[in-house]
C-alpha positions, 0 to 999 in steps of 0.5 A, spaced: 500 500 500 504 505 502 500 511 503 500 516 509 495 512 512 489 506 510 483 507 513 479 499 513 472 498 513 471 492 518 464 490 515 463 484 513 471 482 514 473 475 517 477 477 524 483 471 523 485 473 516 483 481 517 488 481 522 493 477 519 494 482 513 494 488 517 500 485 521 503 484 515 501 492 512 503 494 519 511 491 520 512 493 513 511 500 516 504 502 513 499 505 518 493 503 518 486 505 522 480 500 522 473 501 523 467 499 525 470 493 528 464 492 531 461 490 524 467 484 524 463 477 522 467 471 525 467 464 523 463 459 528 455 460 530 455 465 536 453 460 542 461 456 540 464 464 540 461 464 547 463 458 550 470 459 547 471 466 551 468 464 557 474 458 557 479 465 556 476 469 561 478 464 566 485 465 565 489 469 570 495 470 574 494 466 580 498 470 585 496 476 582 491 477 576 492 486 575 498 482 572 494 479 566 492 476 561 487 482 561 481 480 557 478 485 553 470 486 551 470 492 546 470 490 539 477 494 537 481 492 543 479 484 541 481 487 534 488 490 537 489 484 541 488 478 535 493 482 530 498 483 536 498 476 536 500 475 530 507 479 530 513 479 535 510 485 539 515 485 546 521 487 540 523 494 538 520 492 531 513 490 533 512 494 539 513 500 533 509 497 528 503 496 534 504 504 534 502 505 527 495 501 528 489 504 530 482 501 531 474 504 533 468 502 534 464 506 529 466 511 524 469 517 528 471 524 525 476 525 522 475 518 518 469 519 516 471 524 511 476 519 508 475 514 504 474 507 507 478 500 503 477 493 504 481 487 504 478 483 499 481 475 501 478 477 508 471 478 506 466 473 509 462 473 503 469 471 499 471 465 504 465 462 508 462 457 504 454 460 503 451 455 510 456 455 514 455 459 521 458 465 523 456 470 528 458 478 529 463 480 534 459 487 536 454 482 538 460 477 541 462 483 545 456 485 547 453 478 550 461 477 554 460 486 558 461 490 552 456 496 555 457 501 548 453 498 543 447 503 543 451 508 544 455 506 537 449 503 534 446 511 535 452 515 533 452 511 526 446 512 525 447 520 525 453 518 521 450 515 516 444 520 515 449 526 515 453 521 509 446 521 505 444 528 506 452 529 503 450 526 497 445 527 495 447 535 495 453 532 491 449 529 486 444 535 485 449 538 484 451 534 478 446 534 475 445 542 476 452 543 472 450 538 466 444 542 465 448 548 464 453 545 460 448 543 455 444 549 455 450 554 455 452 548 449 446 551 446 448 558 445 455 558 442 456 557 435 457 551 431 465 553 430 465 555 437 463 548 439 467 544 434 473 547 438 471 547 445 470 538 442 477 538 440 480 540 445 476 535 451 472 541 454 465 538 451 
C-alpha cells in the first residue's frame, strides 16, 4: 500500500485473516486505522464464540491477576489484541509497528471524511462457504460486558444520515452543472463548439 495512512472498513471482514494482513501492512511500516470493528463477522455460530471466551476469561495470574492476561470486551481492543498476536510485539520492531495501528468502534471524525478500503481475501462473503455459521463480534462483545453498543449503534446512525444528506447535495449538484453545460452548449456557435470538442472541454 504505502500511503500516509489506510483507513479499513471492518464490515463484513473475517477477524483471523483481517488481522493477519494488517500485521503484515503494519511491520512493513504502513499505518493503518480500522473501523467499525464492531461490524467484524467471525467464523463459528455465536453460542461456540461464547463458550470459547468464557474458557479465556478464566485465565489469570494466580498470585496476582492486575498482572494479566487482561481480557478485553470492546470490539477494537479484541481487534488490537488478535493482530498483536500475530507479530513479535515485546521487540523494538513490533512494539513500533503496534504504534502505527489504530482501531474504533464506529466511524469517528476525522475518518469519516476519508475514504474507507477493504481487504478483499478477508471478506466473509469471499471465504465462508454460503451455510456455514458465523456470528458478529459487536454482538460477541456485547453478550461477554461490552456496555457501548447503543451508544455506537446511535452515533452511526447520525453518521450515516449526515453521509446521505452529503450526497445527495453532491449529486444535485451534478446534475445542476450538466444542465448548464448543455444549455450554455446551446448558445455558442457551431465553430465555437467544434473547438471547445477538440480540445476535451465538451
Amino acid at each position: 500500500m504505502f500511503e500516509k495512512v489506510v483507513v479499513i472498513d471492518c464490515r463484513g471482514h473475517l477477524l483471523g485473516r483481517l488481522a493477519s494482513t494488517v500485521a503484515k501492512e503494519l511491520l512493513t511500516g504502513q499505518r493503518v486505522v480500522c473501523v467499525r470493528a464492531e461490524e467484524i463477522n467471525i467464523t463459528g455460530s455465536l453460542y461456540r464464540n461464547k463458550l470459547k471466551y468464557a474458557e479465556f476469561m478464566v485465565k489469570k495470574t494466580n498470585t496476582n491477576p492486575k498482572r494479566g492476561p487482561f481480557h478485553f470486551r470492546g470490539p477494537a481492543r479484541m481487534l488490537h489484541r488478535a493482530i498483536r498476536g500475530m507479530m513479535q510485539h515485546k521487540t523494538s520492531r513490533g512494539s513500533a509497528a503496534m504504534e502505527r495501528l489504530k482501531a474504533f468502534e464506529g466511524v469517528p471524525a476525522p475518518y469519516d471524511k476519508m475514504k474507507r478500503m477493504v481487504v478483499p481475501q478477508a471478506l466473509r462473503i469471499t471465504r465462508l462457504r454460503p451455510g456455514r455459521k458465523f456470528c458478529v463480534l459487536g454482538r460477541l462483545s456485547s453478550e461477554v460486558g461490552w456496555k457501548h453498543a447503543s451508544a455506537v449503534k446511535m452515533l452511526e446512525e447520525k453518521r450515516k444520515a449526515r453521509d446521505k444528506a452529503y450526497a445527495d447535495e453532491q449529486r444535485k449538484q451534478k446534475r445542476a452543472t450538466s444542465a448548464s453545460k448543455v444549455a450554455a452548449m446551446g448558445k455558442i456557435s457551431a465553430t465555437s463548439k467544434a473547438a471547445l470538442v477538440t480540445h476535451g472541454f465538451a
